[in-house]
N, C-alpha and C positions, 0 to 999 in steps of 0.2 A: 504493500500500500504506500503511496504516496506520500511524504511527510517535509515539514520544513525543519532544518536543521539549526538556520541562525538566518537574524534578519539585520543587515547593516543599515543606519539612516545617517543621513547628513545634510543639511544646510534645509530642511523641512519647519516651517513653524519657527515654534521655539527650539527648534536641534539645529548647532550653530556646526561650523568647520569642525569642532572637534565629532566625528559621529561617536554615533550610540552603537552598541550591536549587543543585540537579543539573542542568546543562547538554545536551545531546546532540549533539556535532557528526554531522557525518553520517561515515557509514564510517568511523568510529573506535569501539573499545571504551572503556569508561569504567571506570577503573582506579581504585579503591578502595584507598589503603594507609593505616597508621597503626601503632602501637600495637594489644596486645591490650587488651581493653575501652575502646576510644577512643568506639569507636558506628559503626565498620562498618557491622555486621550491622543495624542498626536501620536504616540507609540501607537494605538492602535490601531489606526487611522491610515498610517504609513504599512502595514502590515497587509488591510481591508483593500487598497489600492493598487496591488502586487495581486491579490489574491481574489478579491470580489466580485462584484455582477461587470464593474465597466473597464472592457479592455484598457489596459494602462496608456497603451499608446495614443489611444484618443481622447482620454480623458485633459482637459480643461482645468487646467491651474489659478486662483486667484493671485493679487499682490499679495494677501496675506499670507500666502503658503508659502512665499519666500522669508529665508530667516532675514529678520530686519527689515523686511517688505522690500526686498534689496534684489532685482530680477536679476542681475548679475552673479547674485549667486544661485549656481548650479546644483538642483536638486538631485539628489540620489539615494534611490532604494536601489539595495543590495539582497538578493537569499541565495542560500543554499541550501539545495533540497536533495530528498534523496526518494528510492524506491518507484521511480517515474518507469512509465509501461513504452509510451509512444516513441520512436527511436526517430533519432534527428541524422543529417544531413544526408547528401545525393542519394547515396544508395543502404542510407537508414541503418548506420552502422554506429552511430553514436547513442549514446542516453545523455538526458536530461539530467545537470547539474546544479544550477544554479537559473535565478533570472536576473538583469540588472536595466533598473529605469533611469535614466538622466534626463532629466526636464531644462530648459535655460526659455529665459522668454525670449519670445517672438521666433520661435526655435520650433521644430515639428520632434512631437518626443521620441527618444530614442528606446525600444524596448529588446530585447534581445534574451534569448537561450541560450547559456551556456554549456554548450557541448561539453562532452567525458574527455576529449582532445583540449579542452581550455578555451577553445575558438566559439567566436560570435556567431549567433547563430539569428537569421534575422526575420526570419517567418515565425512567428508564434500565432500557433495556431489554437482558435477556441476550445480543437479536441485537447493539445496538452495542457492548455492554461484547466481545463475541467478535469485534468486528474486532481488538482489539490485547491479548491475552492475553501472559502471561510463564510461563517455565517456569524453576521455581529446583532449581537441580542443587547439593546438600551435599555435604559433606565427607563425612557418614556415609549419604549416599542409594544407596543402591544400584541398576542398572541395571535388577533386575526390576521397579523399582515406576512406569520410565519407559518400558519398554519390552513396560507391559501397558494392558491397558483399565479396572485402578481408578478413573480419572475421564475424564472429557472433556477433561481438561486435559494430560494426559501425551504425552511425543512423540508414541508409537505412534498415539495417541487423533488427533491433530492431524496427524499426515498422513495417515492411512486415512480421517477425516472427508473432507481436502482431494481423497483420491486418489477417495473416494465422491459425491462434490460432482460432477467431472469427469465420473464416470463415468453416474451416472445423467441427464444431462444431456443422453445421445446415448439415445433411442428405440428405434433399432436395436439397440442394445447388451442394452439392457433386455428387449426382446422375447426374444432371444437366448438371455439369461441364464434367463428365466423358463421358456425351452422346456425347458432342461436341467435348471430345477429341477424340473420333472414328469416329466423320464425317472427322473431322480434316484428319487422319491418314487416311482414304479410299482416301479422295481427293490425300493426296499424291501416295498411290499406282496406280492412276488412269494415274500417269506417268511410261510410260511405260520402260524408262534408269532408272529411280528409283528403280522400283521395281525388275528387270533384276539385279541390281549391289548389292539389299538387296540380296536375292537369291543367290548370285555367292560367295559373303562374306562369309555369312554363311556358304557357301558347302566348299570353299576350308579351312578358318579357321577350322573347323571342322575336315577336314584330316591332318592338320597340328600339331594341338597341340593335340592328342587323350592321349597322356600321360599327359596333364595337365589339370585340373582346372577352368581357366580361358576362356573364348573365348572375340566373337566380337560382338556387336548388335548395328544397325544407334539410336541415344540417341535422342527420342525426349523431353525431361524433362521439354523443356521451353512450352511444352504444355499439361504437366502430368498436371491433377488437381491438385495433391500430394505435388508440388511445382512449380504450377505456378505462387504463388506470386515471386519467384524469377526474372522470366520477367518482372518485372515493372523497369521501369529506371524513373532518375530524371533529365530531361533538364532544365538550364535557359533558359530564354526567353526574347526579344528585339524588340518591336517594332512589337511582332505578328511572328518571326522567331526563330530558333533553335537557341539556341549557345553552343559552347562547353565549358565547364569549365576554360578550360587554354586559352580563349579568357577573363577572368573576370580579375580586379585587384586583389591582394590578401585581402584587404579589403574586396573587395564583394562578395568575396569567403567567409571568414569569419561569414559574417551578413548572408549570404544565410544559411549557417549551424547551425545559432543559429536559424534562422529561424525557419528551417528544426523541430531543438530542441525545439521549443517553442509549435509548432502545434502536435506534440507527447504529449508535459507535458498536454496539454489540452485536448485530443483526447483518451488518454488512463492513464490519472492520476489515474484512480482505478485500474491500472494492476501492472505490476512490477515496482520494483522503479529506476531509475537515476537519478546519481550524478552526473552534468555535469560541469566537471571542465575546465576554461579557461584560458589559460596562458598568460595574457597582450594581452587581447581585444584590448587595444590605440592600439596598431600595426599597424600600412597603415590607419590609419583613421585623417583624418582632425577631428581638433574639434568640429566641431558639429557634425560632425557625431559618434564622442566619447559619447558626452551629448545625442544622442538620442539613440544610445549603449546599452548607463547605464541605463536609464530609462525602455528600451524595457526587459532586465535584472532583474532588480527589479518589475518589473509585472510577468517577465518566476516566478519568486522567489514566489509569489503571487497565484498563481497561482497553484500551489503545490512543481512545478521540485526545485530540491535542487541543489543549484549554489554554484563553489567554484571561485572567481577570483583572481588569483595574479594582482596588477599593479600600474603600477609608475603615474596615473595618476588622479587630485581630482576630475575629472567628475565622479567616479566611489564610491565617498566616500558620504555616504547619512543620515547624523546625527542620523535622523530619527530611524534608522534602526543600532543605534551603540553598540549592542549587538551581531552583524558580523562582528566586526573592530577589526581585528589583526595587531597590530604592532610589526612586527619583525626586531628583533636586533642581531648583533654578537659580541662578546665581547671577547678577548682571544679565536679565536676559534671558539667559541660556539655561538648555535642561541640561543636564547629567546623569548618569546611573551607575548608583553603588552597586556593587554586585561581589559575591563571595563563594567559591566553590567549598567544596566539604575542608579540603587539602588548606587551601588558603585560609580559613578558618581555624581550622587546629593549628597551623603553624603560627598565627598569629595571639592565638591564647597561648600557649607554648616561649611565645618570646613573649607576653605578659603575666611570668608567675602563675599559667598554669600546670599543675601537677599529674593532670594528668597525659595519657602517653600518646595515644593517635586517635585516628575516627572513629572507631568502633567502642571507645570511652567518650570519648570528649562529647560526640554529637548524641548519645543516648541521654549522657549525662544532663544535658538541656532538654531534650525534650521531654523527657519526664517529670523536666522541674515548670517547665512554663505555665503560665497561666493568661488568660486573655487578661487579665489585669497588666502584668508585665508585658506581654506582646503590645498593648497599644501604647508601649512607649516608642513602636517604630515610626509613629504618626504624629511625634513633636521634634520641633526646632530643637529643644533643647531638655535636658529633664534631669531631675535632684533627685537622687537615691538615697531612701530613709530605710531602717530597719522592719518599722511597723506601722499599723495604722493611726497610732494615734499621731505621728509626724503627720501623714500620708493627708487626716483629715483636720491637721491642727494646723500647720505652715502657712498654706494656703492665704490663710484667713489675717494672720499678724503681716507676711509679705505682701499683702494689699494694702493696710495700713498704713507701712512705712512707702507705699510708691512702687510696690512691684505687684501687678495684676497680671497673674502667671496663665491665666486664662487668656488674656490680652494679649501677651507675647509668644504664646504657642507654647508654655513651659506646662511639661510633667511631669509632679511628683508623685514618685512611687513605690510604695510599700513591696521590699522583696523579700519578709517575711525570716527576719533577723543579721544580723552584722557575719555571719559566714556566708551570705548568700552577696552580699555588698560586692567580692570582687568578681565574679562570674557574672554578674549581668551589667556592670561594667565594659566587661569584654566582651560581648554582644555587643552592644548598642555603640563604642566605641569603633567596633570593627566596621561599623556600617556608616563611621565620621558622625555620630549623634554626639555632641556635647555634653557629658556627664559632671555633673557636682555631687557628691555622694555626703549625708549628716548620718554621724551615726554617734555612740558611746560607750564611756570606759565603766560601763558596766561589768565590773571582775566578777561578779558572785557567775556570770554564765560564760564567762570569757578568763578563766583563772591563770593560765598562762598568758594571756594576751595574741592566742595564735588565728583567730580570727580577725583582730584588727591588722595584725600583721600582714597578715594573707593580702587585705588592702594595698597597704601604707608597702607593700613589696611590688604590688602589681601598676600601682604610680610609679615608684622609681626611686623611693623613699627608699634609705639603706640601713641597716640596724643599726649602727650607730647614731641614726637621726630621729630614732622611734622612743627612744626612751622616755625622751620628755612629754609626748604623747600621749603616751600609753599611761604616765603617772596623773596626766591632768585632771583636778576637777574642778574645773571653773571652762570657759565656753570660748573656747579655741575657732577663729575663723582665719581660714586662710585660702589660699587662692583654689583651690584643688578638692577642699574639703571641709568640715564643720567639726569638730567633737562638743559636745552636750555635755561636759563636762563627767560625774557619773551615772546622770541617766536625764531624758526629756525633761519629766515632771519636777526631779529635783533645781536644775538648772533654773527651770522657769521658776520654780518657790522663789528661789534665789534672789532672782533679776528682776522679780515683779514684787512690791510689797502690800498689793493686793491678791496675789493671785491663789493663797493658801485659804482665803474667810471665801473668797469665790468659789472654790473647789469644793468648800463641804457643803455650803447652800447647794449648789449643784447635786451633787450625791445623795442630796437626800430626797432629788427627784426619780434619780435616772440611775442608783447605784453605783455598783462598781465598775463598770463599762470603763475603762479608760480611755480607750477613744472616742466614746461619745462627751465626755465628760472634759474631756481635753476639746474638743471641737467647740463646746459650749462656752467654756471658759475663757475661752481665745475670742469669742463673739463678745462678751459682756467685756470681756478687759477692752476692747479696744472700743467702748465706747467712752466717749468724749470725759465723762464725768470722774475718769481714775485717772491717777498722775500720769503725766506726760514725762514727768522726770526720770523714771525708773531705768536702771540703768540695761532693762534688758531692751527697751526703744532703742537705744546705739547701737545694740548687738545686731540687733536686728536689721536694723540700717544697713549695718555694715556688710549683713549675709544678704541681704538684697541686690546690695552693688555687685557683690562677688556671684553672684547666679549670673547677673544682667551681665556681665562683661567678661563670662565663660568663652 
């Protein structure tokens, strides 16, 4: 079957000189996250126009599809593909390799085959571009327009072709069909306004157009053998009754079409190939029905169908499988894409203080720790690593206070569920260029050696000799890289606030012993206006705000 291997873009949209290029392991989906207007969509976009309903070579480029709106610069999609049927050149002795589009304005585009020889091949033909077609499912696409016959290109389109391919391929079948298409048709003549008005059509069309060409004949097609897969429709169903499409949420519109997509990849995975690209699944979906989404997704992947998804959400991001993880970025302009193989990963935790040995530790080892809590810190600018929740839901709240609205700045903090878990997802989220600021504390009673904080203060670049004073503090250490809490959150803050001890137990004696809720509360009432402004934990605080903002 048919498949794309990797796809290069360059000078498209926001993808400047520097190109991009999209990898494709096999049976993994290819996960698309970032920022909104990072250039996602132009990933996918660049993919759908190599691949999709309108030949590349005719299609019509606007200003904006040049980077910069700058025609001078020369667009180019680049793939390479593999498992192609139709053989290229004179005497059809090559295969299909690759395709390559150069667009320039006022320029007629250039689209080309690359031969198994490396030579340009300059006929591309509908049959080979229809071995490996994509089909892009939106946000606002609706199920009717996938699961009709508008184009050749739509599900419906693409398996009743496929399921028509099979069928007329058996002679028997055909004869068969054809017998019944003439019972068919005499039944109709056996009406006798029927056949009276075929008759009358015929004769006057006939005297009327005798200079032209064309006439008239009643079309019975939805009952030709020829193309009677096109009579097949696709209804939901409720309860044992019909429904019609625009009776469905747009969610279950959605899931019904990957559906649709999933029962193709498996049903006809040795025919032609598709890319099925999806552009923010999360759309109308509660979350769990995101988490059972993704999962249904990464089986379609599994399975053979090759899956592209943009989206903003971590139900969709599967450690596992992080040889499909794109992080894109824009910068000046320009998009970017982080990206990490298994190898490149391990090697890079490995020169950051990790202990463990290769792939088969190091990537289990995450993914069995992850949580969608932790995963959606691939979707901030920048993000503070605290031990627990009651950081997680207490920071927040005083760093808006003093002038940092982490919400506002794309900043996220995030509980990774104790100070030994502080340098390992570090190293994630570093590896991917995210900005990390890590608070944590000289909490000894669970940390007695100090090899937890270590494990940190080693994985920065901190050397034992520079840890000591650290690791002894308890008073609230802010420094470029990191924060220590003295010997623990709550104490620190007794400390620094000389309210915040008679506020903790009023609290408590609504909401108990919750500490993070109780820490969340407590942080709302101190920072209203009517407590000292004096207290020396306002500077500290200050000061850990500057040090976030200027990560």
């Amino acid at each position: 079957m048919a498949s794309l291997t990797s796809i290069t873009i360059e000078n498209y949209r926001s993808i400047g000189e520097n190109p991009i290029t999209i990898t494709f392991p096999e049976n993994q989906p290819i996960i698309i996250i970032g920022e909104n207007n990072s250039g996602k969509t132009n990933i996918i976009r660049a993919i759908d126009i190599l691949f999709g309903e309108w030949h590349p070579k005719y299609k019509e480029f606007e200003d904006h599809d040049y980077f910069g709106r700058n025609g001078e610069n020369k667009i180019i999609i680049k793939a390479e593909v593999s498992g192609f049927q139709n053989r290229l050149g004179r005497n059809g002795e090559y295969t299909c390799t690759g395709f390559n589009l150069e667009v320039q304005k006022g320029v007629h585009n250039k689209f080309v085959a690359i031969q198994s020889d490396g030579n340009d091949n300059q006929y591309v033909s509908n049959e080979l571009r229809e071995e490996l077609s994509t089909v892009l499912i939106t946000s606002e696409q609706n199920l009717n327009f996938q699961l009709s016959y508008s184009t050749k290109y739509t599900l419906l389109s693409k398996v009743t072709k496929a399921f028509h391919d099979k069928l007329t391929s058996d002679a028997n079948k055909i004869n068969r069909l054809k017998d019944l298409y003439h019972q068919i048709i005499n039944i109709f003549d056996e009406v006798a306004e029927f056949k009276d008005f075929k008759y009358k059509m015929s004769s006057i069309t006939g005297e009327l157009i005798q200079n032209m060409t064309h006439g008239l004949e009643l079309d019975f097609s939805a009952y030709d053998p020829s193309n009677y897969y096109k009579n097949i429709r696709v209804l939901p169903h409720e309860n044992g009754e019909s429904r019609n499409f625009d009776e469905l949420g747009t969610g279950q519109q959605q899931i019904l079409a990957l559906s649709f997509a999933h029962a193709y990849a498996k049903c006809f995975k040795n025919e032609k190939g598709l890319i099925l690209i999806i552009d923010e699944p999360e759309a109308h979906l509660h979350p769990l029905a995101q988490k059972w989404l993704a999962r249904t997704l990464y089986q379609m992947a599994q399975d053979g169908l090759q899956i592209v998804i943009t989206t903003h959400s971590p139900y969709f991001i599967d450690l596992e499988f992080l040889e499909g993880i794109y992080l894109v970025r824009k910068e000046y302009g320009m998009t970017s894409v982080i990206h990490q193989t298994k190898n490149e990963f391990v090697d890079y935790c490995k020169n950051n203080g990790a202990n463990k040995s290769d792939v088969n530790t190091i990537i289990p080892f995450y993914v069995k720790s992850a949580t969608s809590n932790i995963l959606k810190g691939f979707f901030a600018k920048k993000l503070v690593l605290v031990e627990g929740m009651t950081e997680e839901l207490a920071l927040p709240i005083y760093l808006e206070k003093v002038g940092l609205d982490v919400l506002k700045e794309g900043i996220d903090i995030i509980s990774v569920g104790g100070k030994g878990e502080l340098a390992k997802w570090w190293r994630l989220f570093t590896a991917y260029k995210i900005p990390c600021y890590v608070c944590f504390d000289n909490d000894a009673e669970n940390d007695k050696q100090g090899n937890k904080r270590k494990d940190f203060l080693n994985t920065i670049g901190l050397k034992d000799n520079d840890q000591s004073n650290i690791l002894q503090t308890v008073d609230w250490l802010v420094t470029e890289k990191y924060c220590v809490f003295g010997k623990d959150f709550e104490i620190t803050f007794k400390n620094s606030f000389s309210e915040y001890a008679n506020i903790e137990n009023e609290i408590k004696k609504e909401l108990g012993d919750s500490k993070p809720l109780v820490a969340r509360e407590v942080a709302k009432e101190l920072c209203n206006e009517k407590y000292n402004k004096d207290d020396r934990g306002w500077g500290k605080l200050k000061e850990l705000a500057d040090k976030i903002k200027n990560l």
